[in-house]
Structures are given as structure tokens and as C-alpha cells.
C-alpha positions as CSV (number, residue, x, y, z in Angstrom):
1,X,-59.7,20.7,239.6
2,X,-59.3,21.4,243.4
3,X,-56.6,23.8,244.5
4,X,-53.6,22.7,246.5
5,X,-54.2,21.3,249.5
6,X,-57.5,20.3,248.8
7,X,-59.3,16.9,248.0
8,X,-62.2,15.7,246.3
9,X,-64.1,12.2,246.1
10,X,-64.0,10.7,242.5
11,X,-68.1,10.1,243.4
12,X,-68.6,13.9,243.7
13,X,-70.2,15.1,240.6
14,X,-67.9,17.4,239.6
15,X,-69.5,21.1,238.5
16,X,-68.2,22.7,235.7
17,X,-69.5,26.0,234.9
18,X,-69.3,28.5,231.8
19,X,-70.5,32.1,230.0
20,X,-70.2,34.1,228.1
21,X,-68.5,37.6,227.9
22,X,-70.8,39.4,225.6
23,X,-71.6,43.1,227.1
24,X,-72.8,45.9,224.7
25,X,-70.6,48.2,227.8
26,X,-69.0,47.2,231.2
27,X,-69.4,45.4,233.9
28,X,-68.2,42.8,231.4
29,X,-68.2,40.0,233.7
30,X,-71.9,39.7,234.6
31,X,-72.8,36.0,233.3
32,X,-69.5,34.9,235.1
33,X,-70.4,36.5,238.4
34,X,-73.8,35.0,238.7
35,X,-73.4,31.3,237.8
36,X,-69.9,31.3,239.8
37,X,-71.9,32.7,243.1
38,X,-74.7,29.6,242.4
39,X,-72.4,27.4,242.1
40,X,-70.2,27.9,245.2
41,X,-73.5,28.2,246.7
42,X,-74.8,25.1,245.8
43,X,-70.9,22.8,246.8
44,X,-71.5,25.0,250.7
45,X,-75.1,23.0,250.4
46,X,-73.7,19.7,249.1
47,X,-70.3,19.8,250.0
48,X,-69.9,16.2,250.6
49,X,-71.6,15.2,247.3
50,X,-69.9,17.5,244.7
51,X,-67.5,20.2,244.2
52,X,-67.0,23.3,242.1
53,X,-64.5,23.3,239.5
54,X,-63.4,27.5,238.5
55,X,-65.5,29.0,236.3
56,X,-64.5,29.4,232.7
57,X,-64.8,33.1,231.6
58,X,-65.8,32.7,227.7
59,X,-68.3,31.0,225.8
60,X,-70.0,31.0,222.7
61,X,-71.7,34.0,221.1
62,X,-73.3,34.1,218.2
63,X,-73.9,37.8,218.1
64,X,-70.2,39.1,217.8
65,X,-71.2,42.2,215.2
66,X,-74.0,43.3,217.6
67,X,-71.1,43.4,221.0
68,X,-67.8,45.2,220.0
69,X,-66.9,43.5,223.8
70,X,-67.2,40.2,222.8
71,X,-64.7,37.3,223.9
72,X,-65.5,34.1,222.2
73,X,-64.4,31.1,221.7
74,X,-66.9,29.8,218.9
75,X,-69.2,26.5,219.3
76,X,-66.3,24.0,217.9
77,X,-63.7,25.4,219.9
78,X,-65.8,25.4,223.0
79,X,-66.8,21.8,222.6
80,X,-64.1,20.3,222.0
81,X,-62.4,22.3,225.0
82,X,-65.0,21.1,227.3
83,X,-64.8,17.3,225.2
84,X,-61.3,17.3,226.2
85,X,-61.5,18.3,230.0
86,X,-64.0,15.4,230.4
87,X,-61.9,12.6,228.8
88,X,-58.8,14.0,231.3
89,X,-60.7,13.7,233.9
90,X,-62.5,10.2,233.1
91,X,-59.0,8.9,232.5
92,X,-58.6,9.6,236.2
93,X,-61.7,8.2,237.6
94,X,-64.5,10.6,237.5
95,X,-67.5,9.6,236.4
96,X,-70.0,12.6,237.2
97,X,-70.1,15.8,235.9
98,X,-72.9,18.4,235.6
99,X,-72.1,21.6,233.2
100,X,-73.6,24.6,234.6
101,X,-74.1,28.1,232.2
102,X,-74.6,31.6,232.9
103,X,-74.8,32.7,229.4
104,X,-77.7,31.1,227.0
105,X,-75.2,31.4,223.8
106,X,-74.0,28.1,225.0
107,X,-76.6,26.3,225.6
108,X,-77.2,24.4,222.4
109,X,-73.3,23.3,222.3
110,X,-73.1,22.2,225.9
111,X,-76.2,19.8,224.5
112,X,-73.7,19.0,222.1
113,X,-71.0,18.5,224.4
114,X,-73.5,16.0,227.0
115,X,-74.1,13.9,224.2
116,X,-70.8,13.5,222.6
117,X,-69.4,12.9,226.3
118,X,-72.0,10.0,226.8
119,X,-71.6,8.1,223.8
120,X,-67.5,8.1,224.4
121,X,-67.9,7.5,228.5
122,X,-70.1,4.6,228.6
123,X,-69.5,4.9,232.3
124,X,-70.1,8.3,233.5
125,X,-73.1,10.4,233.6
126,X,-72.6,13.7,232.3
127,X,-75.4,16.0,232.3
128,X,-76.6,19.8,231.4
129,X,-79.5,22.1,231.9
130,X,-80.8,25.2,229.9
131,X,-79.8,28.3,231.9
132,X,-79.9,28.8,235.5
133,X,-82.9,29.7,237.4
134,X,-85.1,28.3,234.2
135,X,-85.9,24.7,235.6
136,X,-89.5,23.2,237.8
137,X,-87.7,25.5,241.2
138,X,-86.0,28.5,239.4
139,X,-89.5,29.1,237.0
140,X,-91.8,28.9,240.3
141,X,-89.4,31.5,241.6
142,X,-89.4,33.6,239.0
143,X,-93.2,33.9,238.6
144,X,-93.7,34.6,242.2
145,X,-91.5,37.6,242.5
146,X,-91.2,38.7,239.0
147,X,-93.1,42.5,238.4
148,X,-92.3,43.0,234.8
149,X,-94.3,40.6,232.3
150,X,-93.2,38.4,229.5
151,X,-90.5,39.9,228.0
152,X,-89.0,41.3,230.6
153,X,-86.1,38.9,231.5
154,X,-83.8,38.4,228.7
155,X,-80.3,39.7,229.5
156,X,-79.3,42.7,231.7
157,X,-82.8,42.2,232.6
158,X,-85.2,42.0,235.6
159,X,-83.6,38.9,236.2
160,X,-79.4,39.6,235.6
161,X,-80.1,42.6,237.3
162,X,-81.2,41.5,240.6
163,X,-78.7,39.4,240.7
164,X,-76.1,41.9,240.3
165,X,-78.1,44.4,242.6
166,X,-77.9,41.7,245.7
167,X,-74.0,40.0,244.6
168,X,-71.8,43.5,243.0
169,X,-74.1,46.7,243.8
170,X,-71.3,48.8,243.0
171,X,-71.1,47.5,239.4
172,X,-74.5,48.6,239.3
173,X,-75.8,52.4,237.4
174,X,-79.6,52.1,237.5
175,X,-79.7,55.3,236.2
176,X,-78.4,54.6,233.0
177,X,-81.0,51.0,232.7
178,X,-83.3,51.5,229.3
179,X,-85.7,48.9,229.3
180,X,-86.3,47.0,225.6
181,X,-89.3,45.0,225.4
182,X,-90.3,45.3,221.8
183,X,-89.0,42.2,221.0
184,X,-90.8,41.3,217.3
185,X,-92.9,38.5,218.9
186,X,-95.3,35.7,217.7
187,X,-96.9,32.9,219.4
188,X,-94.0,30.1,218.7
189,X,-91.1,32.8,218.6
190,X,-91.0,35.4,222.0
191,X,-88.0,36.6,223.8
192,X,-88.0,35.4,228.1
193,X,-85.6,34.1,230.4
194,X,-87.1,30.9,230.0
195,X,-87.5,31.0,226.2
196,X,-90.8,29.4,224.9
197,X,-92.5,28.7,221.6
198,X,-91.9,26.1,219.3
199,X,-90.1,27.8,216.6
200,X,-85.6,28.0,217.0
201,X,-84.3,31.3,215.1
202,X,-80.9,33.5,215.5
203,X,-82.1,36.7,214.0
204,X,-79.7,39.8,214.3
205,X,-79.6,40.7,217.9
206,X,-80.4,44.8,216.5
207,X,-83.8,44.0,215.2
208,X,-85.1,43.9,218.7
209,X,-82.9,46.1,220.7
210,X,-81.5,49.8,220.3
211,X,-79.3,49.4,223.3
212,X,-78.2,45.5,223.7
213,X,-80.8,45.3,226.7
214,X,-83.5,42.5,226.5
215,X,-85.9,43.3,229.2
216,X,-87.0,45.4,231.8
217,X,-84.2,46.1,234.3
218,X,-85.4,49.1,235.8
219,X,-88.3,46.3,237.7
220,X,-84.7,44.8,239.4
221,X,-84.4,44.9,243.0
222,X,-81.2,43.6,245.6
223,X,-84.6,41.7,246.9
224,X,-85.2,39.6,244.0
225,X,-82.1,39.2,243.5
226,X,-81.3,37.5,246.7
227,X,-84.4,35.3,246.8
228,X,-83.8,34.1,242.6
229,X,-80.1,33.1,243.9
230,X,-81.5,31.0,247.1
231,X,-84.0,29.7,244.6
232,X,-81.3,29.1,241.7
233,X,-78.9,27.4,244.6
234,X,-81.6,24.8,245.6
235,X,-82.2,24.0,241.9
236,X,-78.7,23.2,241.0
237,X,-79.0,21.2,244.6
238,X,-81.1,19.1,243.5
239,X,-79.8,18.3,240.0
240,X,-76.8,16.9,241.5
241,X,-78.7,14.8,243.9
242,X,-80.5,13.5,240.6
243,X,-77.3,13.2,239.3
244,X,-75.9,11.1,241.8
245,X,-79.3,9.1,242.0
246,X,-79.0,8.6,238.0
247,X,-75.3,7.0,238.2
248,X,-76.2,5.4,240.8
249,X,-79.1,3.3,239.8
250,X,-77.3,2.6,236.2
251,X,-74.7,1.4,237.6
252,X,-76.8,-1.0,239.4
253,X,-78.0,-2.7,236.5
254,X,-75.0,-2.9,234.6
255,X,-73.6,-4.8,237.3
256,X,-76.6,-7.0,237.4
257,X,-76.4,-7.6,233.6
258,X,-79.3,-5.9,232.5
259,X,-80.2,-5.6,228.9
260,X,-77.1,-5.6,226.9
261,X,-74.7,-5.2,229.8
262,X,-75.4,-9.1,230.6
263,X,-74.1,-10.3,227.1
264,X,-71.0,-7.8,226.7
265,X,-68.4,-6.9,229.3
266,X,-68.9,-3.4,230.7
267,X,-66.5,-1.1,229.3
């Protein structure tokens, strides 16, 4: 919610990010640091069509005996968490919302949490995407500047580790990075930032990783990391134009009666 002294239009989508804090050794907050430093910098690019609620620092792993660091707050608990914000806030006039993650461990449940939302708020438009960076602008960007090949981004990656490189160098001990890219691979099951194949598994995080790494960080560079951010920002840019565009048009033709709307009163 905005801070004291500060105001925000009830037509601003309102961003809601979370992660996760799952680190096999510190810095623990890595997830948090990049998705909060997206999504201030996409509400400096919009800042008259949305604004940035605070990050949440925990979300869902399902990995806990692999990271003896791990804070979570399990997929029930973290939907109905997130459930309950967007009904307090409905109840006071929002009607747009767009949850952001830093940490793929809750991606499925903010799915979850999208679809619950939009069956209780006929009203609203409440929306999610897979992980940052990962959509048509975020991929294009990756592929361009990317050196390591498939594999390679995963988590404290090429990818997480640019970021960090560019945002918190000093949190950063390159001499210490191991890359793990002997990730048991088949066609429909690989291990990437954006994760492909048809098959959906949870295998033990240790079958494919001695360290925790997934990926090739040693490939990261302050570089990257500053270009994937700029590239990440403009994404998330334009999902909440879309977003405004979706509620937008909807609301048009409920007004109008379309479909059902014209035979029941809008609730």
C-alpha cells in the first residue's frame, strides 16, 4: 500500500511482487533484490499508470532439504496470503493488480492465486507471468547477450548473476562461482531460465547440482546485467499497459451488455 504521504489512483494497476529466500549460502536476499529493482524501475516508467506495492521477502519452495537457508511459507499459506490482500484491497476499490516474482518456486501458486482472484472479483483483472525477464522482450534479450548455452541460466546463474554484478557488486565473490550444467536432460525435461519441454517434474534439487548452482555464473558480467534489467523493466512496462488495456476494454462491454452481462446485473 503507499506510504504516508503518498497517493495512488484506484485505476493504477497495483504491482505486487514476491520470492523466494532459498540460498544454499549468503547473499540470501538475491530473488528479492532483483524483482524489487524491476519493479521500481518499471512505476519510474509508468508512474502515472501503476505503482509498486513493497516486496514480500518469502515464497514458496519446494526444495527445503536441499537449502538449510530456506524461509518459506508453503503454497497454501502463500495463496491464501496473497487471496486475502486482493479481496482487502478490492473491498476498497482496486480493480488491477499484476503479481510480479523473482523466485520460479512460486510460479505455479501465483497461477493459482490469478485464477482464484478472478472467479471471486468478477470486476478486476488480476494477472501473473512466469518469471521475469522470460516473456516475447526479456527472451529476445536474453538470446542476444547470453554467452553460456542452454543450461546455463537457472539460479545464481548467468542470468541472477549479472543482475547482482550491475545492482549489489559488493555481495558479489566470483571467485568462489562453480558452474553446474549437468543438469540430467531430455528433450521434454531441460533445466533454463525460461524452462521448456513438455514434461512438469520436481525431482530432488541434488540430482543435478553438487553446489545449489544451476548454471554458468562464471559467463556473468555488471554488462549483462544492466542491459537484462533495462530489458526486464520494459517488459513489465508493457504488461501493465496490457493490463490496463484488458480492464479497460471488458469493462466496455459489460457496460454495453455484452454476452451475459446484458441479461444479469454486473456484480
Amino acid at each position: 500500500m503507499p506510504a504516508a504521504g503518498q497517493r495512488t489512483r484506484k485505476s493504477d494497476p497495483l504491482s505486487n511482487r514476491s520470492h523466494g529466500t532459498t540460498r544454499l549460502s549468503p547473499p540470501l536476499s538475491v530473488d528479492t533484490i532483483i524483482i524489487d529493482a524491476i519493479a521500481k524501475g518499471t512505476f519510474a516508467k509508468l508512474p502515472t499508470r501503476s505503482f509498486a506495492m513493497p516486496v514480500m521477502p518469502y515464497g514458496v519452495s519446494t526444495h527445503r532439504a536441499s537449502f538449510a537457508a530456506t524461509m518459506n511459507a508453503g503454497g497454501r499459506a502463500f495463496e491464501d496470503f496473497w487471496l486475502a490482500v486482493i479481496d482487502v484491497l478490492v473491498a476498497r476499490g482496486f480493480d488491477r493488480f499484476y503479481l510480479m516474482s523473482g523466485h520460479g518456486g512460486n510460479s505455479s501458486f501465483l497461477v493459482n492465486i490469478v485464477k482464484y482472484a478472478g472467479e471471486r472479483h468478477r470486476r478486476i483483472f488480476c494477472a501473473t507471468a512466469y518469471l521475469h525477464t522470460s516473456g516475447r522482450i526479456g527472451a529476445e534479450a536474453l538470446d542476444k547477450y547470453r554467452t553460456s548455452k542452454i543450461g546455463g541460466m537457472g539460479h545464481a546463474c548467468e542470468l541472477e548473476t549479472s543482475y547482482l554484478l550491475h545492482l549489489r557488486p559488493d555481495l558479489c565473490k566470483m571467485e568462489r562461482v562453480v558452474d553446474e550444467t549437468d543438469f540430467a536432460a531430455t528433450p521434454d525435461y531441460y533445466m533454463d531460465w525460461i524452462e521448456g519441454g513438455a514434461l512438469v517434474a520436481n525431482p530432488p534439487w541434488d540430482d543435478d547440482t553438487a553446489t545449489g548452482a544451476y548454471g554458468a555464473g562464471s559467463h556473468a558480467t555488471a554488462e549483462k546485467g544492466h542491459l537484462w534489467l533495462e530489458a526486464a523493466i520494459q517488459e513489465k512496462a508493457d504488461h501493465v499497459e496490457q493490463i490496463q488495456e484488458q480492464h479497460e476494454r471488458r469493462e466496455e462491454r459489460r457496460k454495453e451488455g455484452y454476452g451475459l452481462w446484458g441479461k444479469f446485473k454486473p456484480g
